[in-house]
DRENDRENTI-573967 format. One record per residue: residue number from 1; residue in three letters; x, y negated, z negated of N, C-alpha, C in turn. Coordinates in nm, 2 decimals. Example, Ala and Ser with C-alpha at 12.3 -4.5 7.8 and 13.67 -1.06 7.14 Angstrom:
BEGIN
(1, "Ala", (1.32, 0.57, -0.78), (1.23, 0.45, -0.78), (1.32, 0.33, -0.78))
(2, "Ser", (1.28, 0.22, -0.71), (1.37, 0.11, -0.71), (1.29, 0.00, -0.79))
This chain:
BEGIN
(1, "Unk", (3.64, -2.62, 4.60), (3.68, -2.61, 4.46), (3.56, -2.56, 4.38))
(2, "Unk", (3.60, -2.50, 4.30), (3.49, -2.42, 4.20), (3.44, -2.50, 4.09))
(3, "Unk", (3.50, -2.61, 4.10), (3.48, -2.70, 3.96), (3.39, -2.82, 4.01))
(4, "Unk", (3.33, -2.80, 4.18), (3.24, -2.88, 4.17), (3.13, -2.83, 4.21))
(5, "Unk", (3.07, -2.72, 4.16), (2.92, -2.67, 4.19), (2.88, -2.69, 4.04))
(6, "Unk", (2.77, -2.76, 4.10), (2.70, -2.87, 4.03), (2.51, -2.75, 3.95))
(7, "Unk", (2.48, -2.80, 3.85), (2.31, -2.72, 3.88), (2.30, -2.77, 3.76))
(8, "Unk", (2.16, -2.76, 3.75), (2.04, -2.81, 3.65), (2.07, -2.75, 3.52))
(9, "Unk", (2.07, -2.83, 3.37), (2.10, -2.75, 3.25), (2.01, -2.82, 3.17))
(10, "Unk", (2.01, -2.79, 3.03), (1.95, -2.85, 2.95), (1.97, -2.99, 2.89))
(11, "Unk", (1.93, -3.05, 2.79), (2.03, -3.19, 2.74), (2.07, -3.10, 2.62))
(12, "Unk", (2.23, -3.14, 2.63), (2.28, -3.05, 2.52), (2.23, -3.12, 2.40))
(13, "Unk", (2.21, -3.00, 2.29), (2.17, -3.03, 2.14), (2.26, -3.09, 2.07))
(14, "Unk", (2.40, -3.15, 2.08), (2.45, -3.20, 2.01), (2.44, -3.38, 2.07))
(15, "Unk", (2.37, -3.44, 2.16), (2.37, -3.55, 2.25), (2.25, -3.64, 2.14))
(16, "Unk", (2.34, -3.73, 2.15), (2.23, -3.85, 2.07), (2.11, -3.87, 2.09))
(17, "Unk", (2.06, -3.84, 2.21), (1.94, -3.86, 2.31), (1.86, -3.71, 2.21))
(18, "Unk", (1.87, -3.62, 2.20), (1.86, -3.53, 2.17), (1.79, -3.55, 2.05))
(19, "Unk", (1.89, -3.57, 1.93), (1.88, -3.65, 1.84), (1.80, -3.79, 1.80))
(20, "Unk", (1.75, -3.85, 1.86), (1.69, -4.02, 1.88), (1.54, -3.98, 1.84))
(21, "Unk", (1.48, -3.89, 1.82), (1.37, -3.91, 1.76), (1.20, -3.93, 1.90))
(22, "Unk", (1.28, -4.03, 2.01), (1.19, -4.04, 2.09), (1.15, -3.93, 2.18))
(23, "Unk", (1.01, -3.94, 2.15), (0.94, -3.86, 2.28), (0.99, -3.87, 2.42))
(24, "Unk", (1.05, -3.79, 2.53), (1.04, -3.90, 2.65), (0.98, -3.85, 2.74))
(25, "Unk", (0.89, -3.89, 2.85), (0.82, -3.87, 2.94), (0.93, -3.83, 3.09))
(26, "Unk", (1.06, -3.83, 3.08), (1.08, -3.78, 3.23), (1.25, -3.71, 3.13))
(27, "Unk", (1.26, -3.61, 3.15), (1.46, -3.56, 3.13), (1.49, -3.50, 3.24))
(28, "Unk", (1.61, -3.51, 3.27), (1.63, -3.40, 3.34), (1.83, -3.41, 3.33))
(29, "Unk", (1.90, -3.29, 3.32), (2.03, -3.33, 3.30), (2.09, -3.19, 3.39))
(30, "Unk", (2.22, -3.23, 3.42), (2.29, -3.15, 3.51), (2.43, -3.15, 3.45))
(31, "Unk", (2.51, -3.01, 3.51), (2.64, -3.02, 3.49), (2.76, -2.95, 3.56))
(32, "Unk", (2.83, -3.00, 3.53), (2.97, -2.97, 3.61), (3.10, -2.86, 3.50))
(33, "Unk", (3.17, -2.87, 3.57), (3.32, -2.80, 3.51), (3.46, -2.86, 3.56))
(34, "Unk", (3.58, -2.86, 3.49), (3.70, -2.96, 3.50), (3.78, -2.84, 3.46))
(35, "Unk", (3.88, -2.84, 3.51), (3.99, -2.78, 3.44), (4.10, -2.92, 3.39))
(36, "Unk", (4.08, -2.86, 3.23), (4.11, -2.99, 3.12), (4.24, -2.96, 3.04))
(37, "Unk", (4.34, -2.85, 3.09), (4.40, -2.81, 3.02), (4.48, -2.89, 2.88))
(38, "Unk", (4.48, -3.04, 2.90), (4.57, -3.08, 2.83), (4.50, -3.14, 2.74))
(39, "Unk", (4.37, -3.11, 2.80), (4.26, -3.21, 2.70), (4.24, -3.35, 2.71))
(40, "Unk", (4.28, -3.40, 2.82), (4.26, -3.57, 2.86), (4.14, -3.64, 2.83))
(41, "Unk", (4.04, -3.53, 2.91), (3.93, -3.65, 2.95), (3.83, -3.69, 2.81))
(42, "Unk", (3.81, -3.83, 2.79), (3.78, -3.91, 2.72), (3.64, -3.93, 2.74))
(43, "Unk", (3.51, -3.96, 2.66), (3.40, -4.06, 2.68), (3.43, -4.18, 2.78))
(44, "Unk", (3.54, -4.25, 2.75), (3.59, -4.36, 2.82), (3.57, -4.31, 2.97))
(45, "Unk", (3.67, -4.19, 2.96), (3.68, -4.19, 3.11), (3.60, -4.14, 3.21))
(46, "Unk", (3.44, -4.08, 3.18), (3.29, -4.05, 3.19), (3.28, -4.18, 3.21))
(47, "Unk", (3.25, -4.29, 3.13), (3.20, -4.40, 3.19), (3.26, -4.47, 3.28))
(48, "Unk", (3.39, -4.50, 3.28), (3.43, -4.58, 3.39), (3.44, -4.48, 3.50))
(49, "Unk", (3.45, -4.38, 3.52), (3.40, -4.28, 3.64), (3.25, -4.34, 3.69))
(50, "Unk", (3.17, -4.31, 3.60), (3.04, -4.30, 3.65), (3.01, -4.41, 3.73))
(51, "Unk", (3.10, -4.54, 3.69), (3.04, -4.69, 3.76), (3.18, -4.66, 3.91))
(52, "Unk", (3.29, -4.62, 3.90), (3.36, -4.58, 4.01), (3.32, -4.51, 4.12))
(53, "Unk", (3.25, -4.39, 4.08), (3.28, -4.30, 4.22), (3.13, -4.22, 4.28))
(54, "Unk", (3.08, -4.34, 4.28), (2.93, -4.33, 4.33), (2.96, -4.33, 4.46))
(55, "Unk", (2.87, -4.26, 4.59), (2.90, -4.28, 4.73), (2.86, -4.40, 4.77))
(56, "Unk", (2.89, -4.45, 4.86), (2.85, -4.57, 4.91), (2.70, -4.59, 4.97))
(57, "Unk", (2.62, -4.50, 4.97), (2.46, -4.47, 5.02), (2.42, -4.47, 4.90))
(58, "Unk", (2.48, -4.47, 4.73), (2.38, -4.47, 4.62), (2.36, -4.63, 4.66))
(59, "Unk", (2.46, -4.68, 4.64), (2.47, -4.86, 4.66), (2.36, -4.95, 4.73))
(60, "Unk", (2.40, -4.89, 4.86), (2.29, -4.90, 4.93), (2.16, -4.94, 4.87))
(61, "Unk", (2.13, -4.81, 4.83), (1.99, -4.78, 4.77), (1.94, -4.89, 4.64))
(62, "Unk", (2.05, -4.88, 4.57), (2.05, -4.97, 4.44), (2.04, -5.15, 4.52))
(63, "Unk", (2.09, -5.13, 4.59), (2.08, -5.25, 4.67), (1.94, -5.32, 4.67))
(64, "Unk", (1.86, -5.18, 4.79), (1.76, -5.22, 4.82), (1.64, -5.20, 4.69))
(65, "Unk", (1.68, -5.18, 4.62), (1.58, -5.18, 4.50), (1.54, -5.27, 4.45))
(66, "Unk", (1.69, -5.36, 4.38), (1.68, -5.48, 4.35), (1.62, -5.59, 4.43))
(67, "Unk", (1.58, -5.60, 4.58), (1.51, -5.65, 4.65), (1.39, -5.63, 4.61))
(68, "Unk", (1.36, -5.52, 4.58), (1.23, -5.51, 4.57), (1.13, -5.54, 4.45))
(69, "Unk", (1.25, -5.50, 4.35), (1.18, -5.49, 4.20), (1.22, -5.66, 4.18))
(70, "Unk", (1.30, -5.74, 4.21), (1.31, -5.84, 4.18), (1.16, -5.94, 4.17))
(71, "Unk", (1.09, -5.88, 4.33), (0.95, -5.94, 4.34), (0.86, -5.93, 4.25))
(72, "Unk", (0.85, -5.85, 4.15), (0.79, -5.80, 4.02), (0.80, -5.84, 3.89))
(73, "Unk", (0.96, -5.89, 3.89), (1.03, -5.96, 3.73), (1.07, -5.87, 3.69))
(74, "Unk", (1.14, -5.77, 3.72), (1.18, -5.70, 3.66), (1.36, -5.69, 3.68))
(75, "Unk", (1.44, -5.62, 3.58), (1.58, -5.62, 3.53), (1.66, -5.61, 3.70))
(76, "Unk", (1.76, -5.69, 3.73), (1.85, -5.62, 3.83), (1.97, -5.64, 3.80))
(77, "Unk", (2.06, -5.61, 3.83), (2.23, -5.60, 3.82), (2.29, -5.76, 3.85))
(78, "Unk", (2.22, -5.86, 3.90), (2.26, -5.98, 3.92), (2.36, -5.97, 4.00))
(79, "Unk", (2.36, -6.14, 4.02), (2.54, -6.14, 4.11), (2.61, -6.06, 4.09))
(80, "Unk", (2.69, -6.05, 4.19), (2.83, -5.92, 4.14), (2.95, -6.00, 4.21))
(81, "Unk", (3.05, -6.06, 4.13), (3.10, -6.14, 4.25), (3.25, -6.01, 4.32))
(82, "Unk", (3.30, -6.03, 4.17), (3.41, -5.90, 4.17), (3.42, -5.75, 4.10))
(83, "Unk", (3.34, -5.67, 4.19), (3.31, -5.52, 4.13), (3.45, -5.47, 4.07))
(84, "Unk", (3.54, -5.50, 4.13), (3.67, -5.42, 4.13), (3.72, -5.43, 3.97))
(85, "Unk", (3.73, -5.62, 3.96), (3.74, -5.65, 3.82), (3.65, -5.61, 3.72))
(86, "Unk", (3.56, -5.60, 3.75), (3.45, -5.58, 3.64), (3.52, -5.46, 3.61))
(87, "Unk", (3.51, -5.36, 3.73), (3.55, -5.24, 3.64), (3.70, -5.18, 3.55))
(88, "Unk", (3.77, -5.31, 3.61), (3.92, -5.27, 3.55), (3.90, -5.31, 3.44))
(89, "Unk", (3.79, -5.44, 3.39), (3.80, -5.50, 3.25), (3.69, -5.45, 3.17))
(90, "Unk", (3.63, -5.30, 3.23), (3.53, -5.23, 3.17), (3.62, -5.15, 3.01))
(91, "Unk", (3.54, -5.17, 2.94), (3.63, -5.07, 2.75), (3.54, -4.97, 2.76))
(92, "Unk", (3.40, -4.95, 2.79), (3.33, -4.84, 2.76), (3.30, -4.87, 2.65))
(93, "Unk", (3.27, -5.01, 2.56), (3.20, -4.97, 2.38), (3.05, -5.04, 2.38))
(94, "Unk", (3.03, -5.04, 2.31), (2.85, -5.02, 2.24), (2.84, -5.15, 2.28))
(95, "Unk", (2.76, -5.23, 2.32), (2.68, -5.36, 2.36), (2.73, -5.37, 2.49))
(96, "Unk", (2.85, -5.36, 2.54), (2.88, -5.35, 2.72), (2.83, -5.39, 2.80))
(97, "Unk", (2.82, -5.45, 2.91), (2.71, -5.42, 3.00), (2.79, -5.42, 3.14))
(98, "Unk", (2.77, -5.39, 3.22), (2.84, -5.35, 3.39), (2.73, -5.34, 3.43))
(99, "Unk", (2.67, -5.43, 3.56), (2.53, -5.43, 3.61), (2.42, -5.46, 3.55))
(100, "Unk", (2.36, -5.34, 3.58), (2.22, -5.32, 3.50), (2.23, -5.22, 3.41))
(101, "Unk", (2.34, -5.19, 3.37), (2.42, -5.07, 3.23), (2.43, -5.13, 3.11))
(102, "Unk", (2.36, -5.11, 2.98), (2.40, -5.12, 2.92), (2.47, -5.05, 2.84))
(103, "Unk", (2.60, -5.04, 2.76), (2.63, -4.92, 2.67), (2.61, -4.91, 2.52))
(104, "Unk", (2.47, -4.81, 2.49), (2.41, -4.77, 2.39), (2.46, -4.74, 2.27))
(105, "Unk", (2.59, -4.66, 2.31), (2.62, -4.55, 2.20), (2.75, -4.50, 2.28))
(106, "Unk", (2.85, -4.48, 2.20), (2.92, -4.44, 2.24), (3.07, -4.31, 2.13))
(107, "Unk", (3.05, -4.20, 2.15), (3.15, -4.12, 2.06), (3.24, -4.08, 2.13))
(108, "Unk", (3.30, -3.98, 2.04), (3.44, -3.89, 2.12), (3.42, -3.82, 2.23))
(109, "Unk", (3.27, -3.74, 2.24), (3.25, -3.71, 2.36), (3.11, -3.77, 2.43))
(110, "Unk", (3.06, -3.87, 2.41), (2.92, -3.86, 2.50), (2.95, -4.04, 2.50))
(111, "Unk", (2.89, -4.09, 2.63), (2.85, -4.24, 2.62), (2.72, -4.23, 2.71))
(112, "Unk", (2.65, -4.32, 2.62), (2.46, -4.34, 2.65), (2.48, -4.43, 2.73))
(113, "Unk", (2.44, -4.50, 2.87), (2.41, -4.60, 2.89), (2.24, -4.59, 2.90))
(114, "Unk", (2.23, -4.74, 2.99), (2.07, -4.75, 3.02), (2.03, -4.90, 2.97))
(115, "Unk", (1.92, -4.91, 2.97), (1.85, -5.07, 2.98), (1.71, -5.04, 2.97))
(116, "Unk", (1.64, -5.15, 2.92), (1.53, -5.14, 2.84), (1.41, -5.25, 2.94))
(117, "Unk", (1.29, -5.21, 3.01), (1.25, -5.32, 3.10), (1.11, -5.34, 3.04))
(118, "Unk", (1.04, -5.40, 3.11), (0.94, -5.41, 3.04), (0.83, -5.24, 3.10))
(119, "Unk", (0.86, -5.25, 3.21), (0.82, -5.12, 3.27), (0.82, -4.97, 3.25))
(120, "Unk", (0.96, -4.96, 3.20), (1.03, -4.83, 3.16), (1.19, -4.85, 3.12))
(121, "Unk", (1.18, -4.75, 2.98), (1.32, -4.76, 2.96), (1.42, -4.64, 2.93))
(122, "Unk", (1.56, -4.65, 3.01), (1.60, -4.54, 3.07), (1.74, -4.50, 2.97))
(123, "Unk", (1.80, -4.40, 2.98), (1.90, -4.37, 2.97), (2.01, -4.26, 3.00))
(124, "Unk", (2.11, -4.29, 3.00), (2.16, -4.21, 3.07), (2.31, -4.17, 3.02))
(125, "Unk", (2.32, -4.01, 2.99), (2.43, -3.97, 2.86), (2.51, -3.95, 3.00))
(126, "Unk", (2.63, -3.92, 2.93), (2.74, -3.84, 3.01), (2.82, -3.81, 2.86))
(127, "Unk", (2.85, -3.67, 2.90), (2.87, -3.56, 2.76), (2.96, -3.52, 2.83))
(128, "Unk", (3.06, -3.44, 2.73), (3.18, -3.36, 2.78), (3.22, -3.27, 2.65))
(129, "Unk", (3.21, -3.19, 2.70), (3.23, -3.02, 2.53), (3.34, -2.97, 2.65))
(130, "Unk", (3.37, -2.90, 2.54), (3.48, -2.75, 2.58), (3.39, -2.63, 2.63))
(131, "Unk", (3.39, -2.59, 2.72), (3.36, -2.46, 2.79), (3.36, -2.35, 2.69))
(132, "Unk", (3.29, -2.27, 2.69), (3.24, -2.15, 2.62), (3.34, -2.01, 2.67))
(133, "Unk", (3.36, -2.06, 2.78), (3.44, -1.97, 2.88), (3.61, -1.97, 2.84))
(134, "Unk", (3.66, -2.08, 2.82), (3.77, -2.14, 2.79), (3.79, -2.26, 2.73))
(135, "Unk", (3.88, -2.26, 2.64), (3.92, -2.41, 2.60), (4.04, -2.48, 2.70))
(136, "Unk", (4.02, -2.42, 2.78), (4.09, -2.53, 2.95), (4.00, -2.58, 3.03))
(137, "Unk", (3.89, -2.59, 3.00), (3.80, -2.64, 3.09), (3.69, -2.68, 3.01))
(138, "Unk", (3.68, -2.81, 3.07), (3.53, -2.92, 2.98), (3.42, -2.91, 3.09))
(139, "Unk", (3.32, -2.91, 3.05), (3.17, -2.96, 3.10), (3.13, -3.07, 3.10))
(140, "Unk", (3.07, -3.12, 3.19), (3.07, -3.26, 3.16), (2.92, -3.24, 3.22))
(141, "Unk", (2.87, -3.28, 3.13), (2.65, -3.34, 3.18), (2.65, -3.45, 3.19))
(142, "Unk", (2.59, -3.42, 3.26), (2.53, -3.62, 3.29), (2.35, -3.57, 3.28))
(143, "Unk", (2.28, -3.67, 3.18), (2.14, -3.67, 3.14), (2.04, -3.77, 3.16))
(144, "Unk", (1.96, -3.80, 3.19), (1.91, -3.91, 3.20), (1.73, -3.87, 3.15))
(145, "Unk", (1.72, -3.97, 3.08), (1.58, -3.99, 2.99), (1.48, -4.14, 3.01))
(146, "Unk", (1.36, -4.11, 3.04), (1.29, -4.22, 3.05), (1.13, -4.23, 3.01))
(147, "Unk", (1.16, -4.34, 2.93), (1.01, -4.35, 2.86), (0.92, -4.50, 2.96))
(148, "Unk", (0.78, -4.44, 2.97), (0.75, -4.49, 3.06), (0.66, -4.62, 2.96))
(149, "Unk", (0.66, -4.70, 2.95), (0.58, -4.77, 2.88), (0.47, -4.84, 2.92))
(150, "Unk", (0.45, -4.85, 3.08), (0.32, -4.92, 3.10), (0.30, -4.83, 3.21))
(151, "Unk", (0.14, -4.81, 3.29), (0.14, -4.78, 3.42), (0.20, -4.77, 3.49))
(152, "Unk", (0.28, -4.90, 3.51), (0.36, -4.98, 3.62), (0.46, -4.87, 3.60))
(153, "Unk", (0.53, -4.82, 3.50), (0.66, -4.80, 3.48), (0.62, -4.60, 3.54))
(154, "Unk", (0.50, -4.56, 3.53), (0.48, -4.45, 3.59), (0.50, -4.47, 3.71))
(155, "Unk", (0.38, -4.58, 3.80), (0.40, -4.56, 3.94), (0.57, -4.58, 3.98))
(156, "Unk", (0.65, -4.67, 3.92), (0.74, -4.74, 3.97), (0.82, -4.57, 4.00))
(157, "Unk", (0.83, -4.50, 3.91), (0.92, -4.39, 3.89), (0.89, -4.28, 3.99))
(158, "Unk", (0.75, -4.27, 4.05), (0.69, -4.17, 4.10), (0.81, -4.15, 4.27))
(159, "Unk", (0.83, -4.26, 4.34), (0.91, -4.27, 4.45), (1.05, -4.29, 4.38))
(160, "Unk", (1.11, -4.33, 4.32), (1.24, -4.28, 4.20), (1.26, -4.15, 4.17))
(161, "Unk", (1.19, -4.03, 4.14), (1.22, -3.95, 4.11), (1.25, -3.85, 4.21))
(162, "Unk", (1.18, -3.77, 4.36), (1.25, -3.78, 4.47), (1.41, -3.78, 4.49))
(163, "Unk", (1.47, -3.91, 4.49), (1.57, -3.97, 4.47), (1.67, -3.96, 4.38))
(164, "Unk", (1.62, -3.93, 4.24), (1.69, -3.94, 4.15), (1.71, -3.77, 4.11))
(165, "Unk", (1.69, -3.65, 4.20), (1.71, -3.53, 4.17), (1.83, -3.48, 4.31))
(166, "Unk", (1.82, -3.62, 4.35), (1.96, -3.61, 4.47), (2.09, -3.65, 4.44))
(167, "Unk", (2.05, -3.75, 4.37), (2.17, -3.94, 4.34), (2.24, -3.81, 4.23))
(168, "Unk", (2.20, -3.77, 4.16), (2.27, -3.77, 4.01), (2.37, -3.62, 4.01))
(169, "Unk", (2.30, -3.53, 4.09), (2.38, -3.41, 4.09), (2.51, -3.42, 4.21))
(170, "Unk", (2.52, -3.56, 4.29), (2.58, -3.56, 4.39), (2.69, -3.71, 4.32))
(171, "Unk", (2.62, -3.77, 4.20), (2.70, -3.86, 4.17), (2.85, -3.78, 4.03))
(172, "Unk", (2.75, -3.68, 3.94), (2.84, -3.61, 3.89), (2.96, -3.55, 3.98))
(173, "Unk", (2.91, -3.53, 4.09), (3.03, -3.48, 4.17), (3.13, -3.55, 4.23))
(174, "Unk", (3.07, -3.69, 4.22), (3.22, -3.80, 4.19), (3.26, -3.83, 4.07))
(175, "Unk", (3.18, -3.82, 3.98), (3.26, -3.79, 3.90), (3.40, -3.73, 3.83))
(176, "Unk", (3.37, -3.59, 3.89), (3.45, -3.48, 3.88), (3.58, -3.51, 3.94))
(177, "Unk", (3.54, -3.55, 4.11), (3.63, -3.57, 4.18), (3.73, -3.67, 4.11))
(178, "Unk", (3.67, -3.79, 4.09), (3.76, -3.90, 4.01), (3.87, -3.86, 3.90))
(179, "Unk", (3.77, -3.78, 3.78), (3.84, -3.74, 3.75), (3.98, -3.63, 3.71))
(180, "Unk", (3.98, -3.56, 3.84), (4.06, -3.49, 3.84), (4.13, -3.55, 3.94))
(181, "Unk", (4.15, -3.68, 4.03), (4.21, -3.78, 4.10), (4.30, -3.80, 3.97))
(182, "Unk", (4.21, -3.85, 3.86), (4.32, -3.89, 3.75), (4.38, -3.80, 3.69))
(183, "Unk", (4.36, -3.68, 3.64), (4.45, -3.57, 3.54), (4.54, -3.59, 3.67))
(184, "Unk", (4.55, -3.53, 3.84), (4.64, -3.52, 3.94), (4.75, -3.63, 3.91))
(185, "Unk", (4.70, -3.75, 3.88), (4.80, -3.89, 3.86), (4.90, -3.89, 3.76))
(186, "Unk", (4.78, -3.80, 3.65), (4.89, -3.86, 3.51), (4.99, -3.71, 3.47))
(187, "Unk", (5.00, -3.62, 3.60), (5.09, -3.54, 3.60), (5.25, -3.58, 3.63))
């Protein structure tokens, strides 16, 4: 499908992050393409995607992190008893939390998540505009921004980032997929 080749873009200038004033020490944002003809897809439906349709090897990974960083004091996603419910009783609005997500900001097209540690603090847009090409087809970026606030929060990132130029271009791509699982549904 053509609507999932994925590549490296800018953080769009109209994204809160953009706007926020903060310096950040790590960006980097990616994007995709949808055919949107009817114009469905929502901020809403960017976030509750994003916590949906991650592969099962990000998990994994998130898994073993929380093992690790726990030793440290630092933030993890806590018990999880029921993922499923969590996400069915997910709204997508501003104070939120799912995991270790918090939701920042939230408009007609962009929702900020992210969480604030003592180490480093992250975030992470998912945006959706109309295509330049057509108004049948949305872009959807997913961005992520991180300010590093101590040493710790440099080294911690240095074996994170590796990782995080894999997770993100391959997680937008569940994205996509999900979402177009759903426009296919609500045909």
């Amino acid at each position: 499908m053509k609507n999932l080749k994925i590549k490296k873009t800018n953080l769009p200038i109209n994204s809160i992050l953009t706007n926020s004033g903060i310096k950040y020490h790590y960006v980097d944002s990616y994007i995709g393409q949808i055919d949107d003809e009817r114009n469905e897809i929502s901020s809403t439906d960017l976030g509750k995607a994003f916590f949906s349709s991650g592969p099962k090897w990000t998990g994994h990974l998130f898994n073993l992190r929380n093992k690790i960083v726990v030793l440290f004091g630092l933030k993890t996603n806590g018990k999880v008893n029921d993922r499923q419910q969590q996400l069915a009783d997910f709204k997508c609005v501003k104070g939120e939390e799912l995991g270790l997500f918090k939701v920042y900001h939230k408009s007609e097209n962009e929702v900020v998540l992210g969480q604030d540690d003592k180490h480093l603090n992250f975030r992470v847009s998912l945006f959706v505009r109309t295509s330049e090409d057509s108004n049948k087809q949305k872009e959807i970026i997913i961005t992520t921004t991180v300010v590093f606030n101590n040493w710790f929060g440099r080294l911690y990132f240095l074996p994170v980032k590796p990782f995080h130029s894999i997770i993100v271009p391959v997680m937008l791509k569940g994205i996509i997929k999900s979402l177009i699982a759903r426009i296919l549904r609500s045909v």
